[in-house]
C-alpha positions as CSV (number, residue, x, y, z in Angstrom):
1,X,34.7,57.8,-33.4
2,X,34.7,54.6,-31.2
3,X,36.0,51.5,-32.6
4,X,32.2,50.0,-32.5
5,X,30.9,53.1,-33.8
6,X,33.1,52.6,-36.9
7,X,32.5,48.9,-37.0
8,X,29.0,49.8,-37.5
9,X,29.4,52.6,-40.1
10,X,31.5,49.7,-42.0
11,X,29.1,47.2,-41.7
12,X,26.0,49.7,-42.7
13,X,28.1,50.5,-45.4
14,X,28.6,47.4,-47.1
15,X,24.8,46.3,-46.6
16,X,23.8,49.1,-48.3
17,X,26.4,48.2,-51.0
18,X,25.0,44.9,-51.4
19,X,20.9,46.2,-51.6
20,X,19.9,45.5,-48.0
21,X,18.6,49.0,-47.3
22,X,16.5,47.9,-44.3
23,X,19.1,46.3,-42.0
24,X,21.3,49.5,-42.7
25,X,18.5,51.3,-41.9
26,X,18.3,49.7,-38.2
27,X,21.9,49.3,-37.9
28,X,22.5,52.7,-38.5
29,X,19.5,53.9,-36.3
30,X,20.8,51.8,-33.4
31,X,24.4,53.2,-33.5
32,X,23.1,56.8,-33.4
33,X,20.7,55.6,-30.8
34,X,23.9,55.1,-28.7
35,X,26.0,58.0,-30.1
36,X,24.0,60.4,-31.6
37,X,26.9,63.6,-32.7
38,X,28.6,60.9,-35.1
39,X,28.2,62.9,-38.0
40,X,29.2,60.2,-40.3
41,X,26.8,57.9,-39.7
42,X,24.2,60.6,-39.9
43,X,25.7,61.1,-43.2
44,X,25.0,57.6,-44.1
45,X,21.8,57.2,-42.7
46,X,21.0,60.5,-45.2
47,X,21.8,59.1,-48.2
48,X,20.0,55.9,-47.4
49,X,16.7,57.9,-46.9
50,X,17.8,59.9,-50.4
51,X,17.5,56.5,-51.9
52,X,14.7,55.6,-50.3
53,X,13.2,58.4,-51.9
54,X,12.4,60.8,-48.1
55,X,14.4,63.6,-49.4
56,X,13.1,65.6,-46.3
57,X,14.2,63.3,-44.0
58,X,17.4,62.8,-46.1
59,X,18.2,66.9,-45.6
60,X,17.2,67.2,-42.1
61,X,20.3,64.9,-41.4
62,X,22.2,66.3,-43.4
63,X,21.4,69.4,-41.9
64,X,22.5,68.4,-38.6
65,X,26.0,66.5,-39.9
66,X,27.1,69.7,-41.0
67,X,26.2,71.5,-37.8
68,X,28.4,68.5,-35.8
69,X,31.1,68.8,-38.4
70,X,30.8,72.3,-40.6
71,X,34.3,71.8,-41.6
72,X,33.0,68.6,-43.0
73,X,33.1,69.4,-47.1
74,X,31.9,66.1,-48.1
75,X,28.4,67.0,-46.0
76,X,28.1,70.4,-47.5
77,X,28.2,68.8,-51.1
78,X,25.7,66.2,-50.7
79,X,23.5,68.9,-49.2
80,X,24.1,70.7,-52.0
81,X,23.4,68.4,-54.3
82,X,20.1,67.3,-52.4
83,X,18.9,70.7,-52.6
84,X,19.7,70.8,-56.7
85,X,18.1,67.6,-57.1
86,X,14.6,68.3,-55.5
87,X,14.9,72.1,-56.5
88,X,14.9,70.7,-60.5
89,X,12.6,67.7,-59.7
90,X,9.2,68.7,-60.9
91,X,6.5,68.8,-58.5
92,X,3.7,65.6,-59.5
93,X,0.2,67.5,-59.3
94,X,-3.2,66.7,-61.0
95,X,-4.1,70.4,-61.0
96,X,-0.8,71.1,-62.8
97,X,-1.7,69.0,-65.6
98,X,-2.6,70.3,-69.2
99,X,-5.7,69.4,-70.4
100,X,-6.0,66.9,-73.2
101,X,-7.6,68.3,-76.6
């Protein structure tokens, strides 16, 4: 990883620490813009869009940090646990409603 590459992981990291999701958002996008294999800040940029609530989006990267670093652990857990969480989250469907009596 590059020194500016890290500076910019650091930085994305403490602005989503501190609640300002969108300007991680673009930092992060603009440092993979520039150096798109740095699994970590795919990584990052994954959990964002996990709490953002784009859980597809949120897999599809971490999909690709552990192909760019499969001996990556931390990557394989939070896919993992991604996969548990929307596995066990009920799907939200009108038709799957019970009537009212």
């Amino acid at each position: 990883m590059t020194p500016v590459t890290a500076s910019a992981l650091d930085l994305a990291a403490a602005h989503v620490k501190a609640g300002r999701l969108a300007e991680a958002e673009r930092l992060l996008r603009d440092a993979l813009s520039r150096d798109p294999h740095e699994a970590p800040l795919i990584h990052l940029l994954a959990l964002l869009r996990q709490r953002l609530g784009d859980a597809r989006e949120a897999e599809a990267l971490l999909r690709r940090a552990v192909a760019l670093e499969p001996e990556a652990v931390e990557h394989r857990v939070r896919l993992g646990q991604l996969l548990s969480t929307v596995a066990t989250t009920p799907a939200r469907s009108s038709s799957s409603a019970m009537p009212s009596r």
